[in-house]
N, CA, C and O atoms as CSV, one atom per row, in Angstrom:
chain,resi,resn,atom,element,x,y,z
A,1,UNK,N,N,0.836,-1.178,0.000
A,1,UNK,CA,C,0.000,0.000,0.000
A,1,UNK,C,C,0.886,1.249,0.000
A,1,UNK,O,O,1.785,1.256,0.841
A,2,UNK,N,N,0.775,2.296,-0.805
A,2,UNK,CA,C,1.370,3.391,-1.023
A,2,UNK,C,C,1.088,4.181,0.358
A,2,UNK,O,O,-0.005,3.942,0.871
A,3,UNK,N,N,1.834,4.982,0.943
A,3,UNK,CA,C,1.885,5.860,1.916
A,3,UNK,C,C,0.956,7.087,1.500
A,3,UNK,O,O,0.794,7.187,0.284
A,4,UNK,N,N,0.283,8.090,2.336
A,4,UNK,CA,C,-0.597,9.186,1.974
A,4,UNK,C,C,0.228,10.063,2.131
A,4,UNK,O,O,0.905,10.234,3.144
A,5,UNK,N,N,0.251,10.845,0.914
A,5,UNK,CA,C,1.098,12.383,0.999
A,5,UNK,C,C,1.137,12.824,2.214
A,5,UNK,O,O,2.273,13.131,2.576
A,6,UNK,N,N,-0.152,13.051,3.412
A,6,UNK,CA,C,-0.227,13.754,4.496
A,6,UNK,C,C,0.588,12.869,5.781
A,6,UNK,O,O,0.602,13.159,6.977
A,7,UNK,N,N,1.253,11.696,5.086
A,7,UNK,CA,C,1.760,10.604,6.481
A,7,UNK,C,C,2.928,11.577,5.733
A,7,UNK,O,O,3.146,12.597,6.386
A,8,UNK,N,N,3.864,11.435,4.262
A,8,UNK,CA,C,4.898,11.547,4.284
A,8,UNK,C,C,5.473,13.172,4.241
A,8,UNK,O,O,6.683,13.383,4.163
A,9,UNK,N,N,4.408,14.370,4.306
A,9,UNK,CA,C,4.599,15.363,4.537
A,9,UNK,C,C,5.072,15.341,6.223
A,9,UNK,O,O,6.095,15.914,6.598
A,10,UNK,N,N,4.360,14.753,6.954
A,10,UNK,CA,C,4.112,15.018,8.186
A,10,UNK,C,C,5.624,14.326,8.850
A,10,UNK,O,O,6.203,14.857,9.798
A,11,UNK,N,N,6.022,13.314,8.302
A,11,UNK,CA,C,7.215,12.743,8.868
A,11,UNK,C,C,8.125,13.366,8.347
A,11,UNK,O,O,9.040,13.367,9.171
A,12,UNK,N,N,8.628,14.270,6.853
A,12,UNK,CA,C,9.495,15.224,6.507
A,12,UNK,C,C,9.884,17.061,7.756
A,12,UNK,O,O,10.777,17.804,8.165
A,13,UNK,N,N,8.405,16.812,7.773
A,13,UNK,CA,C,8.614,17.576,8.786
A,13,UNK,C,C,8.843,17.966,10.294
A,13,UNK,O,O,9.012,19.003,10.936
A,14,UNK,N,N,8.741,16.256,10.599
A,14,UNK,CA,C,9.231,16.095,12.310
A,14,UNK,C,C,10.839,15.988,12.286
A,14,UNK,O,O,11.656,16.445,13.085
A,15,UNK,N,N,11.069,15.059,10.837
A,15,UNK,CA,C,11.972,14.985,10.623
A,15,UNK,C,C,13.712,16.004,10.902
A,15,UNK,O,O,14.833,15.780,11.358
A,16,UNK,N,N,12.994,17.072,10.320
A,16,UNK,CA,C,12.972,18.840,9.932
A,16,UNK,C,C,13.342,18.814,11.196
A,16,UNK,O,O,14.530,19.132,11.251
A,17,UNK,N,N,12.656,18.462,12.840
A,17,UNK,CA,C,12.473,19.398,13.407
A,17,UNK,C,C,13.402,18.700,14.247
A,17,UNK,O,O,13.250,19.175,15.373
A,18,UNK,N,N,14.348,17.752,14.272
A,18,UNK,CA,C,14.942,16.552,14.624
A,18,UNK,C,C,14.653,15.387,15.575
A,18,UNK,O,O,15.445,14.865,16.360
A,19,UNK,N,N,13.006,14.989,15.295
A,19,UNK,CA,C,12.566,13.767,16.081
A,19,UNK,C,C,12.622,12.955,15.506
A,19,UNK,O,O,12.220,12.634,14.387
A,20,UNK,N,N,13.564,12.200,16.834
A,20,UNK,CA,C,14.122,11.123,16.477
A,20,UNK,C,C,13.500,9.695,15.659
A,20,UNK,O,O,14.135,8.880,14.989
A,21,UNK,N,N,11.854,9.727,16.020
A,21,UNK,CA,C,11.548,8.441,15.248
A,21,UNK,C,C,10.109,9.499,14.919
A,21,UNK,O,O,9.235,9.884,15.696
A,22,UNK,N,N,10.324,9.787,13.279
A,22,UNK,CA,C,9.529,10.970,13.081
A,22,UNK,C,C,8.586,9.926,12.356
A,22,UNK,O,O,7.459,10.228,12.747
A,23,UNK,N,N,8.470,8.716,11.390
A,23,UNK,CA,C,7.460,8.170,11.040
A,23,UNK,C,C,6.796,7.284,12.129
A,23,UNK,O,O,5.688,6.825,11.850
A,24,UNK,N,N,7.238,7.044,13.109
A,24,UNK,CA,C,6.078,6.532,14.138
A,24,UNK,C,C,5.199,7.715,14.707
A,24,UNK,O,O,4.017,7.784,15.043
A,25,UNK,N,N,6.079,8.475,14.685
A,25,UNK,CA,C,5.478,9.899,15.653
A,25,UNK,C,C,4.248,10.137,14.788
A,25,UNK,O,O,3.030,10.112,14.970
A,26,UNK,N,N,4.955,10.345,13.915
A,26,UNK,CA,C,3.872,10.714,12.400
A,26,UNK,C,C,2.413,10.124,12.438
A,26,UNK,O,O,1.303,10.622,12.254
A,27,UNK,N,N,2.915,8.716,12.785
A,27,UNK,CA,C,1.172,7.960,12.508
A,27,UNK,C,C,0.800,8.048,13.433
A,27,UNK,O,O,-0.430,8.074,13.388
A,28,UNK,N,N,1.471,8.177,15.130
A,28,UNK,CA,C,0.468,8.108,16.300
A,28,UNK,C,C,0.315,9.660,15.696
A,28,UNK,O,O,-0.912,9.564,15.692
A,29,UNK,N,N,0.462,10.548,15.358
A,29,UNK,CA,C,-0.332,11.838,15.585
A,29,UNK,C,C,-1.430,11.696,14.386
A,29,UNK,O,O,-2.400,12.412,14.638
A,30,UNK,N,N,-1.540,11.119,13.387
A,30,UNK,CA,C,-2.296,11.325,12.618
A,30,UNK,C,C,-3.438,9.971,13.157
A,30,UNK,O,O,-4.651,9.848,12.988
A,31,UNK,N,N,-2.743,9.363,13.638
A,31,UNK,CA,C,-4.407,8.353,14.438
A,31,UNK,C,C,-4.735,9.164,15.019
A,31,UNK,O,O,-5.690,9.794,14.565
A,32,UNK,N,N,-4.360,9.442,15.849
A,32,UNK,CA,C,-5.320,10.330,16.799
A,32,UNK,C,C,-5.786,11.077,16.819
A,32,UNK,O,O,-6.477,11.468,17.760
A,33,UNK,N,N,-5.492,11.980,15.063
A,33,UNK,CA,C,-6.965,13.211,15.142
A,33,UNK,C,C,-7.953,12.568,13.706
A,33,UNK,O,O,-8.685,13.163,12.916
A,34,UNK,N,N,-7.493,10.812,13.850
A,34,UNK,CA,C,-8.511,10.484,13.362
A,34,UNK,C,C,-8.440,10.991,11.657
A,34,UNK,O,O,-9.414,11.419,11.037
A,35,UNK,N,N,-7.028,10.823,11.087
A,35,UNK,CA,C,-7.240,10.822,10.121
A,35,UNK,C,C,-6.644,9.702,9.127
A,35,UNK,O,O,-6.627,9.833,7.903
A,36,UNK,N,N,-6.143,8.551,9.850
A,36,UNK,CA,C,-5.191,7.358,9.400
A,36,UNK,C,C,-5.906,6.313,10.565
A,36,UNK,O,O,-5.851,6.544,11.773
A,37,UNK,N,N,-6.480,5.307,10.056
A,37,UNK,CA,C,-7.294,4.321,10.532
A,37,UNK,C,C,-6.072,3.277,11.484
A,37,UNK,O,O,-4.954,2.920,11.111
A,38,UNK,N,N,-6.738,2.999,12.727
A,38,UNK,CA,C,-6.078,2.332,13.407
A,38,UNK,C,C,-5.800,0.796,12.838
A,38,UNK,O,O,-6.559,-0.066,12.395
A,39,UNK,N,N,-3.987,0.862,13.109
A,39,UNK,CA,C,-3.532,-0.996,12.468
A,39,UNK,C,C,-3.387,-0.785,10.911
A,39,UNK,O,O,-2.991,-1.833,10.401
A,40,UNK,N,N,-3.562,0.150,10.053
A,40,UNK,CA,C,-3.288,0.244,8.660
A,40,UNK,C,C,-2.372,1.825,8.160
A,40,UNK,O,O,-1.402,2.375,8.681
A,41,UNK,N,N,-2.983,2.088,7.261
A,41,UNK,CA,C,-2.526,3.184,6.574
A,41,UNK,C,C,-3.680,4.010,5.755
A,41,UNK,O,O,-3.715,5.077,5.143
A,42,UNK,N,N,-4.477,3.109,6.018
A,42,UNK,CA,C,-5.854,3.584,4.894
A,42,UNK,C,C,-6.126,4.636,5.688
A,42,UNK,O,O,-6.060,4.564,6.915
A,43,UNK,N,N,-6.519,5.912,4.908
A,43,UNK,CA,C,-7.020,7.300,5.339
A,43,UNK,C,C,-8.630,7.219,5.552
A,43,UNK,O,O,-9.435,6.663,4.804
A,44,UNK,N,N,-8.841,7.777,6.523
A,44,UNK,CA,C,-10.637,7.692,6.870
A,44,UNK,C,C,-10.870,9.056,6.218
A,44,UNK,O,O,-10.074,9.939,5.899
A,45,UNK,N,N,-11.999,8.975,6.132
A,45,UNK,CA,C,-12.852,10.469,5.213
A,45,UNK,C,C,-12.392,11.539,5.498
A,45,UNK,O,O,-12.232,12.333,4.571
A,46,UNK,N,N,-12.086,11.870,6.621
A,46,UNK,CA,C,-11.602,13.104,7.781
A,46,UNK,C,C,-9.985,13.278,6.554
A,46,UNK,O,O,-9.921,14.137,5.674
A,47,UNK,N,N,-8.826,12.194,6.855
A,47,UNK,CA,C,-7.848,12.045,6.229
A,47,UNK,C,C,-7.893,12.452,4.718
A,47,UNK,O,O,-7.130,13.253,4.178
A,48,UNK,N,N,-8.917,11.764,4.129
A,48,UNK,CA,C,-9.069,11.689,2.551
A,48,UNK,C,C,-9.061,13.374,2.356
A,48,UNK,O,O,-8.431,13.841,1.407
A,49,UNK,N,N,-9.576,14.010,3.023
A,49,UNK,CA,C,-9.771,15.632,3.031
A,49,UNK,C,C,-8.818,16.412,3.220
A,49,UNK,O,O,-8.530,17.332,2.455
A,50,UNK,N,N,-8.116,16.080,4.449
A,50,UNK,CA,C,-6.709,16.593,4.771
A,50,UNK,C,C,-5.995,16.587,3.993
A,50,UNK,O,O,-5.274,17.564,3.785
A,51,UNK,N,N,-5.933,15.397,3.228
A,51,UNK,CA,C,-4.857,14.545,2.635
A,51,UNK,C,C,-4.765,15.506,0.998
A,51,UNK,O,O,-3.712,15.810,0.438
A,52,UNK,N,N,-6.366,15.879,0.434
A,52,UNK,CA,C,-6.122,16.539,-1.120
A,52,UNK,C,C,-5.811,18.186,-0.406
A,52,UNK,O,O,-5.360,19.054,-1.153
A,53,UNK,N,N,-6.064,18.478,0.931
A,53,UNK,CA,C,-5.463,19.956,1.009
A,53,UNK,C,C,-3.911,20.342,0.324
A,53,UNK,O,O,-2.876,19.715,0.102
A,54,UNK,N,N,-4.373,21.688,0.140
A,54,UNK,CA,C,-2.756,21.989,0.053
A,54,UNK,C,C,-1.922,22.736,1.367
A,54,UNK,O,O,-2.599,23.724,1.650
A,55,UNK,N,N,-0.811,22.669,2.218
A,55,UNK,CA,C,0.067,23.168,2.827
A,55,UNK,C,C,-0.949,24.220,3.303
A,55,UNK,O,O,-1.718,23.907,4.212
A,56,UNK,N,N,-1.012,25.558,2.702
A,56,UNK,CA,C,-1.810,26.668,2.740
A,56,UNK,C,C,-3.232,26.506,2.915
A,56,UNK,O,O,-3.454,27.103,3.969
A,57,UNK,N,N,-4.182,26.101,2.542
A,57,UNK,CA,C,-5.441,25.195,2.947
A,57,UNK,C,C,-5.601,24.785,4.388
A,57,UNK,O,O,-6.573,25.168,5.039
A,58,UNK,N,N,-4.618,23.974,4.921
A,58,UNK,CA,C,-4.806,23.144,6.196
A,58,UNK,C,C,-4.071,24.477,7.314
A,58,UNK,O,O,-4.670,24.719,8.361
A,59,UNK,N,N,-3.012,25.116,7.036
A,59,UNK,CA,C,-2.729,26.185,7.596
A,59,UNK,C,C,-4.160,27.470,7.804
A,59,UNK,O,O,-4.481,28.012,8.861
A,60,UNK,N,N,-4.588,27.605,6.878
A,60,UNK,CA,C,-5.945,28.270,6.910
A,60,UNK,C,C,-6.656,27.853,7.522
A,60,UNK,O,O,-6.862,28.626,8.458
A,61,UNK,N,N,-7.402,26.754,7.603
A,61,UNK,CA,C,-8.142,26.263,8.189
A,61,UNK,C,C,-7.782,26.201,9.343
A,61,UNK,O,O,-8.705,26.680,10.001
A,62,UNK,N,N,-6.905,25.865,10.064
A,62,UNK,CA,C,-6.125,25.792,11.425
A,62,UNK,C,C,-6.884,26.969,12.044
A,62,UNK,O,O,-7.700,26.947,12.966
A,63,UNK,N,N,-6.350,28.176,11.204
A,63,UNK,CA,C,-6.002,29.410,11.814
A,63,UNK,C,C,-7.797,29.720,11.758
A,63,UNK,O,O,-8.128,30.508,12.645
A,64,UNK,N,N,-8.833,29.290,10.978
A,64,UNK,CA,C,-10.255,29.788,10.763
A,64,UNK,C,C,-10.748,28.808,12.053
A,64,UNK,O,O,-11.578,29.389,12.752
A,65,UNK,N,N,-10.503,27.822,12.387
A,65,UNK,CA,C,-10.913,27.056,13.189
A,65,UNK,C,C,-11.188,27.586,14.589
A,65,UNK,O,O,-12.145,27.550,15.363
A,66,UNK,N,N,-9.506,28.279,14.603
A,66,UNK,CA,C,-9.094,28.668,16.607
A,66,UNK,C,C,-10.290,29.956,16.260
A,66,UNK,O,O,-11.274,29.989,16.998
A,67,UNK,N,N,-10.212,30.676,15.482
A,67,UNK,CA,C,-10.723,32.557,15.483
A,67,UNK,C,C,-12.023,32.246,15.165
A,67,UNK,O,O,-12.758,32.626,16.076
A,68,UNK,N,N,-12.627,31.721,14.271
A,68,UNK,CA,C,-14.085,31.962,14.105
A,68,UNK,C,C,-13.694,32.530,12.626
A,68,UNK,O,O,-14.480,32.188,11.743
A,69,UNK,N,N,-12.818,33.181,12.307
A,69,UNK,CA,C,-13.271,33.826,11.194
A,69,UNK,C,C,-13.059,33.010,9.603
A,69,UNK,O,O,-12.533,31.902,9.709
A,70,UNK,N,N,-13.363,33.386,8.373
A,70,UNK,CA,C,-13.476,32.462,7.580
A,70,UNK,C,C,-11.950,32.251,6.955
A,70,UNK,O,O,-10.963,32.974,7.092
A,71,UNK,N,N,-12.110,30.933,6.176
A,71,UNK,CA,C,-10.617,31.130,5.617
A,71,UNK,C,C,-10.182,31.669,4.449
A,71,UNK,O,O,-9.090,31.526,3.899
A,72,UNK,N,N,-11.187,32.340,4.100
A,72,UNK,CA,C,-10.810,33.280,2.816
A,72,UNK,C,C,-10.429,35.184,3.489
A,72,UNK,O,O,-10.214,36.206,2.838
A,73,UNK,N,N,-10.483,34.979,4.858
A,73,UNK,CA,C,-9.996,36.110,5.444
A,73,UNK,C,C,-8.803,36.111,5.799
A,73,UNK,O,O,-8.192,37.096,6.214
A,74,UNK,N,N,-8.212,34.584,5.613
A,74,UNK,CA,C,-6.346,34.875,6.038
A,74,UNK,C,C,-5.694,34.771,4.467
A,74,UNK,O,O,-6.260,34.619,3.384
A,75,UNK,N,N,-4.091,34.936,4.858
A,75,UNK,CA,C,-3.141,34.859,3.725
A,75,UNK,C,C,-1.925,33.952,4.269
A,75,UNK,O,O,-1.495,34.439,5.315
A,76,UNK,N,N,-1.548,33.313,4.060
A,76,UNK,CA,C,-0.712,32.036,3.959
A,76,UNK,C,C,0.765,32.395,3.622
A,76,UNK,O,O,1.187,32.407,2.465
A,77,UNK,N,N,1.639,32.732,4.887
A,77,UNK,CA,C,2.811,32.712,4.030
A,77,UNK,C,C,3.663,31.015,4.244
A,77,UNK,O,O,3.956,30.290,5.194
A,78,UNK,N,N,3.766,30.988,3.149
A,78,UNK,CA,C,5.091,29.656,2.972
A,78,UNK,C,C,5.923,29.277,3.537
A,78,UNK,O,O,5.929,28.083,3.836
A,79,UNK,N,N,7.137,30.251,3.985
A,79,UNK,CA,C,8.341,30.496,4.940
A,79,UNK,C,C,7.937,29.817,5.864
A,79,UNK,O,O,8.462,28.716,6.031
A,80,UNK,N,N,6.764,30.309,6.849
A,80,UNK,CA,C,6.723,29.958,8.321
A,80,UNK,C,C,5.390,29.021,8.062
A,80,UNK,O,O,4.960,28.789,9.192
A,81,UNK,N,N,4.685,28.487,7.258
A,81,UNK,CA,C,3.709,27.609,7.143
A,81,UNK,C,C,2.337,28.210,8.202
A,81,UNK,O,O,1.609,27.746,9.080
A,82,UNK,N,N,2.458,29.014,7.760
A,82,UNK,CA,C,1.457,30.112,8.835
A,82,UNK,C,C,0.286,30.805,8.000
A,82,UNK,O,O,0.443,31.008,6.796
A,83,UNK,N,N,-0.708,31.109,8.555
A,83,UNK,CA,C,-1.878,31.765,8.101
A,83,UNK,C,C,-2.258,33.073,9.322
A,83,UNK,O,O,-2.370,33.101,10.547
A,84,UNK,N,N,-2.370,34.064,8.217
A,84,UNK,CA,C,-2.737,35.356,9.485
A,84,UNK,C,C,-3.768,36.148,8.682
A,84,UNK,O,O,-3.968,36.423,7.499
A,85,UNK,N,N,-4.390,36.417,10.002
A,85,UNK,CA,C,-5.636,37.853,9.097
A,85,UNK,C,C,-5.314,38.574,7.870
A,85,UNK,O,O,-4.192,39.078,7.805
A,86,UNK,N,N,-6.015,38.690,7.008
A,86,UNK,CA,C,-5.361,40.071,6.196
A,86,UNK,C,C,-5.919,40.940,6.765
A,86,UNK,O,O,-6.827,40.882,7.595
A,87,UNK,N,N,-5.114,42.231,6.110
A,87,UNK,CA,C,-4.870,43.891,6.696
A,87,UNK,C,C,-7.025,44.038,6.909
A,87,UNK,O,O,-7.699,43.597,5.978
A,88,UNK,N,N,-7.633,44.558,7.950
A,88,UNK,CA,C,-8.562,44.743,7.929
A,88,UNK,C,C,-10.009,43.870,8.407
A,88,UNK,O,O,-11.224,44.044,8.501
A,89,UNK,N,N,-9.019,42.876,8.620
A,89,UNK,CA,C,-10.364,41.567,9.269
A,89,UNK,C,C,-10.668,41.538,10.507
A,89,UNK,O,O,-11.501,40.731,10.920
């Protein structure tokens, strides 16, 4: 079974951050918000969603989630994988 972009994004980036066993880390964090089915790899619906986001998308959403406000009210910079209000929201 092929790995889901969102397992091997997610372990590039623990990776990044220097934990030490970043693809286990990887799947206990992605079981547990329930988006990688327990004992496999198969993505549950929640996952399947995550999974076609892009970088900027799931950063948005993050950031629309905590505030209330929508995610066509932030802007996404790349550098820091971050989403912030634009000027006026």
């Amino acid at each position: 079974m092929e790995k889901p972009k969102i397992l091997i994004r997610l372990t590039s980036q623990l990776r990044g951050q220097g934990d030490k066993t970043p693809a286990i880390n990887a799947l206990k964090y992605l079981r547990k918000f329930g988006l990688i089915e327990s004992g496999s790899l198969k993505l549950t619906e929640k996952g399947k969603i995550r999974n076609a986001m892009s970088p900027g998308d799931r950063a948005k959403d993050r950031a629309s989630k905590e505030s209330g406000h929508s995610t066509s009210d932030y802007s996404y910079d790349k550098r820091t994988n971050r989403a912030t209000l634009k000027y006026g929201k």
